[in-house]
mmCIF file of the N, C-alpha and C atoms, coordinates in Angstrom:
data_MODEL
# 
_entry.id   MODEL 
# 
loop_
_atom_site.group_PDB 
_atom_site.id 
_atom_site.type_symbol 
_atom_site.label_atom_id 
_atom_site.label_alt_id 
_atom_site.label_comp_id 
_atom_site.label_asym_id 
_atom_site.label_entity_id 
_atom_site.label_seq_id 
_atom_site.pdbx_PDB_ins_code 
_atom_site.Cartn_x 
_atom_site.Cartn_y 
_atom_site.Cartn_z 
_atom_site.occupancy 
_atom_site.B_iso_or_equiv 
_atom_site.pdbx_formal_charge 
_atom_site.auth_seq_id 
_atom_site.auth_comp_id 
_atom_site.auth_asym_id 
_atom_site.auth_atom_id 
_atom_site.pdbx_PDB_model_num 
ATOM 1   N N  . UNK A 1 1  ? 7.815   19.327  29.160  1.00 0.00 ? 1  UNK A N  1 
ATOM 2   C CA . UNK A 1 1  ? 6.711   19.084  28.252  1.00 0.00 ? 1  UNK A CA 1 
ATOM 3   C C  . UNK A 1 1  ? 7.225   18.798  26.838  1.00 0.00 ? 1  UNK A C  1 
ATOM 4   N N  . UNK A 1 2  ? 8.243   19.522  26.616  1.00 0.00 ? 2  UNK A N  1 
ATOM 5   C CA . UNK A 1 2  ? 8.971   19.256  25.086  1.00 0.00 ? 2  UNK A CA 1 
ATOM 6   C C  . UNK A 1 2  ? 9.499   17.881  24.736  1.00 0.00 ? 2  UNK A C  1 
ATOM 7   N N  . UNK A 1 3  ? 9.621   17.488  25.899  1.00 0.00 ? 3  UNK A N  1 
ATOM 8   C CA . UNK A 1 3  ? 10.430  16.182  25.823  1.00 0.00 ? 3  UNK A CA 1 
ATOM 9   C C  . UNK A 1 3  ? 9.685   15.193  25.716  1.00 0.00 ? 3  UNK A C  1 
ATOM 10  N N  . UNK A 1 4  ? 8.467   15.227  26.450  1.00 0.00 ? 4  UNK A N  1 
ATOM 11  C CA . UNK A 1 4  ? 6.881   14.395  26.151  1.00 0.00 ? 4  UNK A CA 1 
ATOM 12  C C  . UNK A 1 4  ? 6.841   14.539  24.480  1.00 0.00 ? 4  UNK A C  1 
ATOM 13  N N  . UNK A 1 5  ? 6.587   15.387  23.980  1.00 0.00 ? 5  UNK A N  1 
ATOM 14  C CA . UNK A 1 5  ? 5.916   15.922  22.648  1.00 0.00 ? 5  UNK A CA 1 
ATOM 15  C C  . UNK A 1 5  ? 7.037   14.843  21.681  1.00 0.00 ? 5  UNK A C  1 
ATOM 16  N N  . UNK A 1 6  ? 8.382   15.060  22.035  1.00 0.00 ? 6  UNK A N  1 
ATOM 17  C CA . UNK A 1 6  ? 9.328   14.410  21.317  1.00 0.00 ? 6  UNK A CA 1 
ATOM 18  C C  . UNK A 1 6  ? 9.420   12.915  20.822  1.00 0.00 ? 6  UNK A C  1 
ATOM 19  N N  . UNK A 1 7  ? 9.316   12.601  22.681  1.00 0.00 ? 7  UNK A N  1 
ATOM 20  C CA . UNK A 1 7  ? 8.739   11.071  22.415  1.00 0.00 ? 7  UNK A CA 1 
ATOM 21  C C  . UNK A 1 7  ? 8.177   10.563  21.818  1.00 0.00 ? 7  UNK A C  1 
ATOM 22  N N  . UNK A 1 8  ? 6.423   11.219  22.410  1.00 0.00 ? 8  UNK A N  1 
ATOM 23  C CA . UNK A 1 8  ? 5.488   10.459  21.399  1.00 0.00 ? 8  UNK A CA 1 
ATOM 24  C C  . UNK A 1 8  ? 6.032   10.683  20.018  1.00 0.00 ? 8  UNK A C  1 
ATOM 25  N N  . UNK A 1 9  ? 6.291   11.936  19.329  1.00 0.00 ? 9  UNK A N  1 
ATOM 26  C CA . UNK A 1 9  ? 6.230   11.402  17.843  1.00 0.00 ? 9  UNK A CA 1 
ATOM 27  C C  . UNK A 1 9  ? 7.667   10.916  17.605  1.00 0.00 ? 9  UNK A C  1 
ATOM 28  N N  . UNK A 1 10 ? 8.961   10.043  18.342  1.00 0.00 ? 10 UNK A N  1 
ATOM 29  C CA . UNK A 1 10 ? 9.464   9.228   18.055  1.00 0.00 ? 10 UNK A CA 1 
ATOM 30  C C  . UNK A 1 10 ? 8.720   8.092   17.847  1.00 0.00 ? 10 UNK A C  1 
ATOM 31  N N  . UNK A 1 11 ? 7.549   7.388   18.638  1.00 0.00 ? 11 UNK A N  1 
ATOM 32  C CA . UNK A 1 11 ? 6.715   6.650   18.713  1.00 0.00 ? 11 UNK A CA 1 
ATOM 33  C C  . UNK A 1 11 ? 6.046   6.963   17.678  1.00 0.00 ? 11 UNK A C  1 
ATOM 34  N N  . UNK A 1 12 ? 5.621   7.417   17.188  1.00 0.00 ? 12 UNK A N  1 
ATOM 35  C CA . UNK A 1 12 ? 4.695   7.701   15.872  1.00 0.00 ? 12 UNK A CA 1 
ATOM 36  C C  . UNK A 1 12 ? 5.386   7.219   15.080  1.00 0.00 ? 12 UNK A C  1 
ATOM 37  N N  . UNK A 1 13 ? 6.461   7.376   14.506  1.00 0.00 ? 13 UNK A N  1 
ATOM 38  C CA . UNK A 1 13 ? 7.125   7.954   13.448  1.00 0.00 ? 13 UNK A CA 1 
ATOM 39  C C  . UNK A 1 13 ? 7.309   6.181   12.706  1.00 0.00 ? 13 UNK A C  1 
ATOM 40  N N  . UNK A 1 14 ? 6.926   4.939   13.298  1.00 0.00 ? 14 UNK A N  1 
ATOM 41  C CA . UNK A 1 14 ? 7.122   3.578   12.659  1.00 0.00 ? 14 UNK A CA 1 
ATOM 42  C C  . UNK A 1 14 ? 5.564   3.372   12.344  1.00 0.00 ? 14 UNK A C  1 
ATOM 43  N N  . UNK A 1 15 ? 4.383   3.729   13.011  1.00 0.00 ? 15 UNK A N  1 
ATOM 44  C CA . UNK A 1 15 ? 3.850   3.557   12.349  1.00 0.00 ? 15 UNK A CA 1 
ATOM 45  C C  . UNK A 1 15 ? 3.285   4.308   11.339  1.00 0.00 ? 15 UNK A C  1 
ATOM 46  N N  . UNK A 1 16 ? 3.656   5.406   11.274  1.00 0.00 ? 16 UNK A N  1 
ATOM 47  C CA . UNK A 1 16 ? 3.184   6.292   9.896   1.00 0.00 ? 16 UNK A CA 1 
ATOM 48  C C  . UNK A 1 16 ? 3.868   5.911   8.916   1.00 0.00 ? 16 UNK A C  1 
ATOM 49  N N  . UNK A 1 17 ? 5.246   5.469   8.824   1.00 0.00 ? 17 UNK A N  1 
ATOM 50  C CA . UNK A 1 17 ? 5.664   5.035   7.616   1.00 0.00 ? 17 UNK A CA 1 
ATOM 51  C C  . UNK A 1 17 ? 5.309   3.829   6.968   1.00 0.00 ? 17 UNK A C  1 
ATOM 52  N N  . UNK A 1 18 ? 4.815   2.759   8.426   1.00 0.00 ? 18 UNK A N  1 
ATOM 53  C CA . UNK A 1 18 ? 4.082   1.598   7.820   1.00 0.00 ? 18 UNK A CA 1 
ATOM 54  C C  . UNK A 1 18 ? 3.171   2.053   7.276   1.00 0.00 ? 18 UNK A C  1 
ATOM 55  N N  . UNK A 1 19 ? 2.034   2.923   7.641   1.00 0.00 ? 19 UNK A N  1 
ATOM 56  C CA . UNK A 1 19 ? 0.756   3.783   7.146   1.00 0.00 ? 19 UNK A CA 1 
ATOM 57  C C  . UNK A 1 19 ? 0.969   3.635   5.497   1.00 0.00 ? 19 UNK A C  1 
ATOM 58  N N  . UNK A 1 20 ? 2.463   4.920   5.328   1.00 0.00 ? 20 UNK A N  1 
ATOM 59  C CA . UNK A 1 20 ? 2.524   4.788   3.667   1.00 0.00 ? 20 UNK A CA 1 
ATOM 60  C C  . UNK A 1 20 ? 3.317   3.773   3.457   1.00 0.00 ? 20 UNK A C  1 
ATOM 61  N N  . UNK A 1 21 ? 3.893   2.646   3.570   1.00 0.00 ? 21 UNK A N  1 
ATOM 62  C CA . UNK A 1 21 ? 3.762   1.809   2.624   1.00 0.00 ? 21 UNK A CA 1 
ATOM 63  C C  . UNK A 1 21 ? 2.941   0.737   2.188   1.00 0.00 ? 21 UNK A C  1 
ATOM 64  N N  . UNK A 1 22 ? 1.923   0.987   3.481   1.00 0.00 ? 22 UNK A N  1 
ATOM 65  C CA . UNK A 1 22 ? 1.179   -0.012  3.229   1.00 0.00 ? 22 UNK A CA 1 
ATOM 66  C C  . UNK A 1 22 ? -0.004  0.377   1.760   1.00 0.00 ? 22 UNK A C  1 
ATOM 67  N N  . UNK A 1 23 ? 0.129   1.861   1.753   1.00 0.00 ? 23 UNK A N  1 
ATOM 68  C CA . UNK A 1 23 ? -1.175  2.324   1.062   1.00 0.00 ? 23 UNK A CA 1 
ATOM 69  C C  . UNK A 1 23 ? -0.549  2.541   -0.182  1.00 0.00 ? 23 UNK A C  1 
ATOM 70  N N  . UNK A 1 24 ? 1.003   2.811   -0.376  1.00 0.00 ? 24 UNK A N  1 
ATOM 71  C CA . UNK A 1 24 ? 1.606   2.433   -2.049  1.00 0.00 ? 24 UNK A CA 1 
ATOM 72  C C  . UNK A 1 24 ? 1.292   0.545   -2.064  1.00 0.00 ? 24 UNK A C  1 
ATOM 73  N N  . UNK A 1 25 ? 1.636   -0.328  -1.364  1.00 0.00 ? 25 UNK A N  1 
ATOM 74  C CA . UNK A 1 25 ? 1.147   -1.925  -1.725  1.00 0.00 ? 25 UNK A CA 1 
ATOM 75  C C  . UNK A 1 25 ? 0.053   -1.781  -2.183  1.00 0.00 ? 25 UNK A C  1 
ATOM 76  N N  . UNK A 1 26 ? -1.206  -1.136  -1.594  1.00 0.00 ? 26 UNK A N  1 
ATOM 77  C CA . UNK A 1 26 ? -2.430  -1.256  -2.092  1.00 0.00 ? 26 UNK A CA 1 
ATOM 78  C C  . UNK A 1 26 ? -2.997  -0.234  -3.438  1.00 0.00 ? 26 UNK A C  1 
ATOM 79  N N  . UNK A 1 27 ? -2.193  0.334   -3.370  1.00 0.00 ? 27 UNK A N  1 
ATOM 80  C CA . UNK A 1 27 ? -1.994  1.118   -5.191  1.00 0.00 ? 27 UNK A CA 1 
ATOM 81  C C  . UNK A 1 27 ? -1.700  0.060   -5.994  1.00 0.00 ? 27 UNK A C  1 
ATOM 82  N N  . UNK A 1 28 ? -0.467  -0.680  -5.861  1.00 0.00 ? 28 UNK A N  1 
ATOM 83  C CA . UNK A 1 28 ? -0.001  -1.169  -7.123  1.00 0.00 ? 28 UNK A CA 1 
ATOM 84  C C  . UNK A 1 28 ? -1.293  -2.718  -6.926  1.00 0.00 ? 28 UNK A C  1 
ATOM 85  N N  . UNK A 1 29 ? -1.610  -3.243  -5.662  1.00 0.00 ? 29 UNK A N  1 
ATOM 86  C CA . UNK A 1 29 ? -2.936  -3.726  -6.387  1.00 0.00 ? 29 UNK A CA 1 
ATOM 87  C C  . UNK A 1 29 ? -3.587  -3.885  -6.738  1.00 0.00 ? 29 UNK A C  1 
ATOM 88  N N  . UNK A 1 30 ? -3.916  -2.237  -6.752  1.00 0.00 ? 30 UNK A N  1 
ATOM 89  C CA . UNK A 1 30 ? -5.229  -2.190  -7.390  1.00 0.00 ? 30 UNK A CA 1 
ATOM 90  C C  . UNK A 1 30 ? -4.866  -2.015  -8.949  1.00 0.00 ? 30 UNK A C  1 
ATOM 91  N N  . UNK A 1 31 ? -3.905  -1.517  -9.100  1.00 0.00 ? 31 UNK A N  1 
ATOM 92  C CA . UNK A 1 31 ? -3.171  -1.030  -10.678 1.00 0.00 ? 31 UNK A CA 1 
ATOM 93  C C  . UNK A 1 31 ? -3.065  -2.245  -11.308 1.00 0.00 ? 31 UNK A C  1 
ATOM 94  N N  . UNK A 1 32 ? -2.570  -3.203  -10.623 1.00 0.00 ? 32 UNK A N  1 
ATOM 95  C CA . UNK A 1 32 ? -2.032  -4.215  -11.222 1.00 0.00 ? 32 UNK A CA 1 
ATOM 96  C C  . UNK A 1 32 ? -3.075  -5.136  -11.441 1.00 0.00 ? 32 UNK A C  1 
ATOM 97  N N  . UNK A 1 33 ? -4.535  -5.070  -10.950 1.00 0.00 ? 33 UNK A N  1 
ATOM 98  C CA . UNK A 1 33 ? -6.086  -6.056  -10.981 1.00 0.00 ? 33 UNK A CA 1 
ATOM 99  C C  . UNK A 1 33 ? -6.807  -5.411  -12.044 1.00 0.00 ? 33 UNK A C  1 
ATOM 100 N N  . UNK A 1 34 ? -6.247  -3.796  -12.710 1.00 0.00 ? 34 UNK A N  1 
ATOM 101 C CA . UNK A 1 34 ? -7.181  -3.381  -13.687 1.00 0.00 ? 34 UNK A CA 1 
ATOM 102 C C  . UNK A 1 34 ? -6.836  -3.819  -14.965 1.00 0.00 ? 34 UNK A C  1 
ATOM 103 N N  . UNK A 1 35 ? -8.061  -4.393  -15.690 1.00 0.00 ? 35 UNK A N  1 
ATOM 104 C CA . UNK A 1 35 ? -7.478  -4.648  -16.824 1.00 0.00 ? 35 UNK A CA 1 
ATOM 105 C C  . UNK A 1 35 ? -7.181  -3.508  -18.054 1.00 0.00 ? 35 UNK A C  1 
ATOM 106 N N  . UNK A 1 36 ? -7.756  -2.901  -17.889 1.00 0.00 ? 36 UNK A N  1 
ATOM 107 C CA . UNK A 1 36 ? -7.846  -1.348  -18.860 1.00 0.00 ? 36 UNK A CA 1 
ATOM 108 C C  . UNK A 1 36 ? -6.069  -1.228  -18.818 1.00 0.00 ? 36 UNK A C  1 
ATOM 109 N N  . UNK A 1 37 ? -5.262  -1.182  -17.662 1.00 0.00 ? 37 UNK A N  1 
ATOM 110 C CA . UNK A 1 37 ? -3.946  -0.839  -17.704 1.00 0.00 ? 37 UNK A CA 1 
ATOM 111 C C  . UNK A 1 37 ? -2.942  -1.600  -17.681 1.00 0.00 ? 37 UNK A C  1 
ATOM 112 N N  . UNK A 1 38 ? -3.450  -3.003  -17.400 1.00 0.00 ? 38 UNK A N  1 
ATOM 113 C CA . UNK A 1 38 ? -2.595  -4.277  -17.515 1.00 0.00 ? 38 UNK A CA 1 
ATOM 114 C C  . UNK A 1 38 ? -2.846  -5.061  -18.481 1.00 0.00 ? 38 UNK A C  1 
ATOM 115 N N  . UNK A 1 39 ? -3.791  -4.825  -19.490 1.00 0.00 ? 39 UNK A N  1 
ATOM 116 C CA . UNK A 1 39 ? -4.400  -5.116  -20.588 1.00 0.00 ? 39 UNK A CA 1 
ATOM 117 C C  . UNK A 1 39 ? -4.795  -6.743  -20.192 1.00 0.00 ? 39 UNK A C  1 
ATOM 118 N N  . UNK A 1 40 ? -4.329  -7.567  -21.187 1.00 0.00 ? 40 UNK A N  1 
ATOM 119 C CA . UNK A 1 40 ? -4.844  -9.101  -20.834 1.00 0.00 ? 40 UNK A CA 1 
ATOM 120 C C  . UNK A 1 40 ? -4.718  -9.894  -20.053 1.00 0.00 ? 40 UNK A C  1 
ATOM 121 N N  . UNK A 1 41 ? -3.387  -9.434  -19.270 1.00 0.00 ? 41 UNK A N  1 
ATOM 122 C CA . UNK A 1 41 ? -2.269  -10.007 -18.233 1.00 0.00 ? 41 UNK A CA 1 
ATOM 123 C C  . UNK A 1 41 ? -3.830  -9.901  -17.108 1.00 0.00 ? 41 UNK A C  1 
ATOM 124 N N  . UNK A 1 42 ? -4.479  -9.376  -17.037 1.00 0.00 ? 42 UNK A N  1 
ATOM 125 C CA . UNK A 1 42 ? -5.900  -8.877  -15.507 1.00 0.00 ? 42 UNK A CA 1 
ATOM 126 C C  . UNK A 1 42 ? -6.934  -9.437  -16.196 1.00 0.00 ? 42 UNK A C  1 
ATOM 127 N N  . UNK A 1 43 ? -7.237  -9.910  -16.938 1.00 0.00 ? 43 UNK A N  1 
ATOM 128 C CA . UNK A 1 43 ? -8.586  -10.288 -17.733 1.00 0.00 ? 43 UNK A CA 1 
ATOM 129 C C  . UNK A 1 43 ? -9.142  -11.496 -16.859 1.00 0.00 ? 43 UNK A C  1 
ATOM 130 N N  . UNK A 1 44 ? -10.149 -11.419 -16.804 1.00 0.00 ? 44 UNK A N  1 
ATOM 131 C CA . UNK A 1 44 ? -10.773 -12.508 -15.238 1.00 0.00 ? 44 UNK A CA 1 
ATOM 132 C C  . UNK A 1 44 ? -10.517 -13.863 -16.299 1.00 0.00 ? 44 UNK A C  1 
ATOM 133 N N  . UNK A 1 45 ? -10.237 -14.716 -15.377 1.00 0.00 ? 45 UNK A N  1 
ATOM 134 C CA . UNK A 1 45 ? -10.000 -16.074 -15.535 1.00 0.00 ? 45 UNK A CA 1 
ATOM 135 C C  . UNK A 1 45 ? -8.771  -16.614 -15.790 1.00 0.00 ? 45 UNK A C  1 
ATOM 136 N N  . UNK A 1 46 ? -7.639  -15.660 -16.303 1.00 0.00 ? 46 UNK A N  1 
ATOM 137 C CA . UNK A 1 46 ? -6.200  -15.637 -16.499 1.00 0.00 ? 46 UNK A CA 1 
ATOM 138 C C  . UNK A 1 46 ? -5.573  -15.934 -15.062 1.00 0.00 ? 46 UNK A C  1 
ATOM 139 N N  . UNK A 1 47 ? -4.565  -16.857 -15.319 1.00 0.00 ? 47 UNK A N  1 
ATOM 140 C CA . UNK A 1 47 ? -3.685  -17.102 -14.005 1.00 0.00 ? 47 UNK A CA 1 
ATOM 141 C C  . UNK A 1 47 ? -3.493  -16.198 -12.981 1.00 0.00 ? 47 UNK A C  1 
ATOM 142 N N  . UNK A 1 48 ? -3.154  -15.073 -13.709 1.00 0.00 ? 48 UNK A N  1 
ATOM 143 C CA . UNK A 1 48 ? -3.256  -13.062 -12.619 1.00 0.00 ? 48 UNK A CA 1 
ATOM 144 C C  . UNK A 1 48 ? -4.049  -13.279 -11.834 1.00 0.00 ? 48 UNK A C  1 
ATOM 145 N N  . UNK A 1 49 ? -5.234  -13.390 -11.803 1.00 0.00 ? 49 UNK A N  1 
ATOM 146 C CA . UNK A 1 49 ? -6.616  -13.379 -11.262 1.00 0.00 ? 49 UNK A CA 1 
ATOM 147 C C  . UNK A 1 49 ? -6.956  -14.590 -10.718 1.00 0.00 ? 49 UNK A C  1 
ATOM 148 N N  . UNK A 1 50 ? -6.704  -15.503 -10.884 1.00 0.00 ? 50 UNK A N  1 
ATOM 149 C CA . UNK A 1 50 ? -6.960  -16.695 -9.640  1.00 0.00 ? 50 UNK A CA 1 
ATOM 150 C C  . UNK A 1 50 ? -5.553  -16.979 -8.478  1.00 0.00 ? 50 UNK A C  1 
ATOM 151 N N  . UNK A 1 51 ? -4.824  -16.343 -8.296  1.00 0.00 ? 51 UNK A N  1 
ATOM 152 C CA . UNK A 1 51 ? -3.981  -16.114 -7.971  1.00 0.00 ? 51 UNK A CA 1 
ATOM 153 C C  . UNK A 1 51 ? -4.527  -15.984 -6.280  1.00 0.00 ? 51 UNK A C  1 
# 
């Protein structure tokens, strides 16, 4: 039974790390679309933003 248990979370273990990196990518897009913190560089109509 231990050896079952092992497996699967060898099997787990690629997609949970895709899990977090996919959800730091979607941090820094959202960081990087606000303008409050990217100041003018995010301001709608700027190259950033039609992108």
């Amino acid at each position: 039974m231990m050896q079952k248990v092992q497996r699967f979370g060898g099997a787990m273990i690629a997609p949970v790390l895709l899990f977090a990196f996919n959800s730091i990518v979607l941090a820094f897009a959202i960081v990087f679309q606000d303008p409050e913190i990217m100041g003018g560089l995010a301001a709608e109509g700027t190259f950033w933003t039609d992108l």
